[in-house]
C-alpha positions in Angstrom: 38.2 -4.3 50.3 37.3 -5.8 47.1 36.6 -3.2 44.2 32.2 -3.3 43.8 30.7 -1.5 40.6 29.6 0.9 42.5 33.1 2.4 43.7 34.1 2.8 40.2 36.7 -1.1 41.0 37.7 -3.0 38.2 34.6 -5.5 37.6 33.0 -2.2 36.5 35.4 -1.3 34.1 35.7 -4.4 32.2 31.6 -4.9 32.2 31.9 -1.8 31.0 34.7 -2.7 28.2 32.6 -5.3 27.8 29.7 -3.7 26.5 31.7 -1.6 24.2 33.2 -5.0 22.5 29.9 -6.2 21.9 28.9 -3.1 20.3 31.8 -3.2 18.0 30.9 -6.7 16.7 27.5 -5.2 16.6 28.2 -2.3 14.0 30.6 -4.9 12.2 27.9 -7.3 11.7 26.0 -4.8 10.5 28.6 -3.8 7.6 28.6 -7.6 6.9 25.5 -8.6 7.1 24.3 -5.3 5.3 26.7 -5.9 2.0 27.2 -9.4 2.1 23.2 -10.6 3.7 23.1 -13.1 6.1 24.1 -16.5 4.5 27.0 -15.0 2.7 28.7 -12.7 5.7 30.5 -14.8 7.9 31.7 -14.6 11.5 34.9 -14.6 10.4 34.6 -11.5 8.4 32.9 -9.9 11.6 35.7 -10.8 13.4 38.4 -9.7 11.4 36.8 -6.1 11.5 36.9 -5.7 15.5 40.4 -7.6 15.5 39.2 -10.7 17.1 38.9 -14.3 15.9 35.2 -16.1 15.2 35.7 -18.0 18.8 36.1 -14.5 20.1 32.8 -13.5 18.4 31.1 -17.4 19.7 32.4 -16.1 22.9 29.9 -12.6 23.1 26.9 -14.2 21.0 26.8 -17.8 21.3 26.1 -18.3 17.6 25.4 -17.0 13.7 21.5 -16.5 14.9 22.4 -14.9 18.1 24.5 -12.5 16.9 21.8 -11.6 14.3 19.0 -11.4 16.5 21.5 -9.1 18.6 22.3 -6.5 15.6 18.5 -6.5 14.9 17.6 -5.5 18.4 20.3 -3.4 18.2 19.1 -1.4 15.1 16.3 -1.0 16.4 17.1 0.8 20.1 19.6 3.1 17.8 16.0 4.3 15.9 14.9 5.4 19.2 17.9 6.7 21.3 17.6 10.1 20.2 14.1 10.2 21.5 13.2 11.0 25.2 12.0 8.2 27.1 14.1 6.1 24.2 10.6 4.7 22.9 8.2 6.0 19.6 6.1 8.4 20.5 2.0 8.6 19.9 -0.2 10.9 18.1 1.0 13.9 15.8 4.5 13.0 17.1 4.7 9.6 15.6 4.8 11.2 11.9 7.2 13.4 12.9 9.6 10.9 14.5 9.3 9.2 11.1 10.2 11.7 9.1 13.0 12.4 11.7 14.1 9.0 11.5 14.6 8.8 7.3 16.5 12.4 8.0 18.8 10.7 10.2 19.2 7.3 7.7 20.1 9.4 5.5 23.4 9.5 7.3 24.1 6.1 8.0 23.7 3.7 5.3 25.3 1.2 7.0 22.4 0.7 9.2 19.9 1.3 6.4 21.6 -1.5 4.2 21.5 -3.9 6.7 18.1 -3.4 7.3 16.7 -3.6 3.5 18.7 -6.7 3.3 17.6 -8.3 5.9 14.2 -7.7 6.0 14.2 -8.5 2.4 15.9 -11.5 3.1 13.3 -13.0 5.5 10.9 -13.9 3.2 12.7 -16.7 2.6 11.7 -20.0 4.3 13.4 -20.7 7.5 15.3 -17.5 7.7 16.1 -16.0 11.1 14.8 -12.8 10.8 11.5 -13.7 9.9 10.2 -13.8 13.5 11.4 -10.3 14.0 10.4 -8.9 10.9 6.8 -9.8 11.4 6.9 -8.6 15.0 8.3 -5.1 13.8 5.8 -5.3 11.2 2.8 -5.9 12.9 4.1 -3.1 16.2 4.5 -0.6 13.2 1.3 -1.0 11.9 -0.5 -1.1 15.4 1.4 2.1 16.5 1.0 3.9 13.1 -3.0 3.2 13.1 -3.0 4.1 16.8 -1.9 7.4 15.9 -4.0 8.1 13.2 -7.1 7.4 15.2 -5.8 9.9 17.5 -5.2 12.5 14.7 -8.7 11.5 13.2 -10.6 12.3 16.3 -9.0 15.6 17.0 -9.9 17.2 13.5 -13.6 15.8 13.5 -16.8 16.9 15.7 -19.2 15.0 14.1 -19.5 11.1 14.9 -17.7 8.5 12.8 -17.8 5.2 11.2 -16.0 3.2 14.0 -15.5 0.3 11.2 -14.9 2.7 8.2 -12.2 4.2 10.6 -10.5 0.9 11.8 -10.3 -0.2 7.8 -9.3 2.5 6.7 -6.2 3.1 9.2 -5.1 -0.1 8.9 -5.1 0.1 5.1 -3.2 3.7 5.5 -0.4 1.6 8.5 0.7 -0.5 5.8 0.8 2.1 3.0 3.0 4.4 5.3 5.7 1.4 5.9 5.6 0.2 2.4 6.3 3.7 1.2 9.3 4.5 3.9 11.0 0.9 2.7 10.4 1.6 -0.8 11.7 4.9 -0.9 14.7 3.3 1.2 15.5 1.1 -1.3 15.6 3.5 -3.8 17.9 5.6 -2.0 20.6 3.2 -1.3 20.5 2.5 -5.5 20.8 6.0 -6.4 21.4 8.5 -3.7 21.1 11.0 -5.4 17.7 10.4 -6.9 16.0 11.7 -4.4 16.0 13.5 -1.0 15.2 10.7 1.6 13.5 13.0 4.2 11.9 15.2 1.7 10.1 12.3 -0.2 9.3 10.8 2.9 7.5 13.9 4.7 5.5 14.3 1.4 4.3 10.3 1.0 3.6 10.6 4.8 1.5 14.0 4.3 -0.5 12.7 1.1 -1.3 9.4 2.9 -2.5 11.1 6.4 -4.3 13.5 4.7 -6.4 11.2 2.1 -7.1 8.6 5.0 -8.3 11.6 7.8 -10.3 12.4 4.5 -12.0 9.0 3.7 -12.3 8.5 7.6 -14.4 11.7 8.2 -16.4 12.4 5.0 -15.5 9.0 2.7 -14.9 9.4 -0.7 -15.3 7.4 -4.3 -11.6 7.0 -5.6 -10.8 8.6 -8.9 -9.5 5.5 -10.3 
């Protein structure tokens, strides 16, 4: 009888071996692509890493693009895989998992690199991440004023200003990622500048607690 995945044959094992390849090019393109940005790391140097050649690499991804869009998605199921059900979680727990995740960055620049770069580099005009960096964007934002709603309506008993509320988080979404990627960058300059989990919990705190604030009992900005 032939050997089936299921009784542990040999097709299993080299799907198996397969998968590990692939996420061996994965982590090199991320070394690449993270030091060297996208136009100037090439498949060659990718390949050279895993001790392949770039048809061996053409062979797993299909193309430059592919393989990009690949280390992307890729990033971004590592963020998640120490979580249970491998997916963000709502409410309170959201800002936690944040702070959680800059505690982990802080221990793998690599992946932190790559993502700077890369999202830095899609502003550009016809770049390929561009696609996926405004998706990420935009879920971020989404999930981020989801949970602040959530939070918001826990600590309040008296009614609120539905659109006062929905401006408000929004406004707060986009603070919270612009501060995590800002104090990202400044990490990977100088490491030793600052504390990324530390700084990171305290921009979080200070912008959950003026936007539950202004959402509940608005106030006239000092400034």
């Amino acid at each position: 009888m032939r050997p089936t995945a299921s009784d542990g044959g040999r097709p299993h094992r080299l799907r198996r071996g397969t998968a590990e390849r692939r996420e061996e090019i994965l982590r090199a393109a991320i070394r690449t692509f993270g030091s060297k940005g996208y136009h100037n790391g090439s498949l060659t140097e990718v390949a050279e890493q895993v001790g392949m050649t770039h048809a061996g690499v053409l062979h797993h991804f299909g193309s430059k693009n592919q393989l990009l869009i690949a280390t992307l998605q890729f990033r971004d199921r590592v963020d998640v895989e120490h979580l249970e059900g491998k997916h963000i979680p709502g409410g309170r727990d959201l800002f936690r998992h944040l702070v959680k995740t800059a505690e982990i960055n802080a221990e793998r620049r690599g992946i932190v690199q790559a993502y700077a770069v890369l999202t830095g580099e899609s502003v550009t005009e016809g770049h390929p991440a561009s696609g996926w960096a405004r998706g990420r964007f935009a879920t971020l934002r989404r999930e981020i004023a989801d949970a602040l709603r959530e939070l918001i309506s826990e600590v309040t008993d008296n009614p609120v200003d539905d659109d006062l509320v929905d401006g408000v988080v929004t406004r707060a979404a986009s603070a919270i990622i612009g501060v995590m990627d800002g104090l990202q960058s400044q990490w990977l300059l100088d490491p030793g500048a600052l504390d990324l989990a530390e700084s990171t919990a305290f921009a979080i705190d200070a912008i959950v607690a003026r936007t539950v604030a202004t959402a509940t009992t608005p106030l006239t900005p000092p400034y």
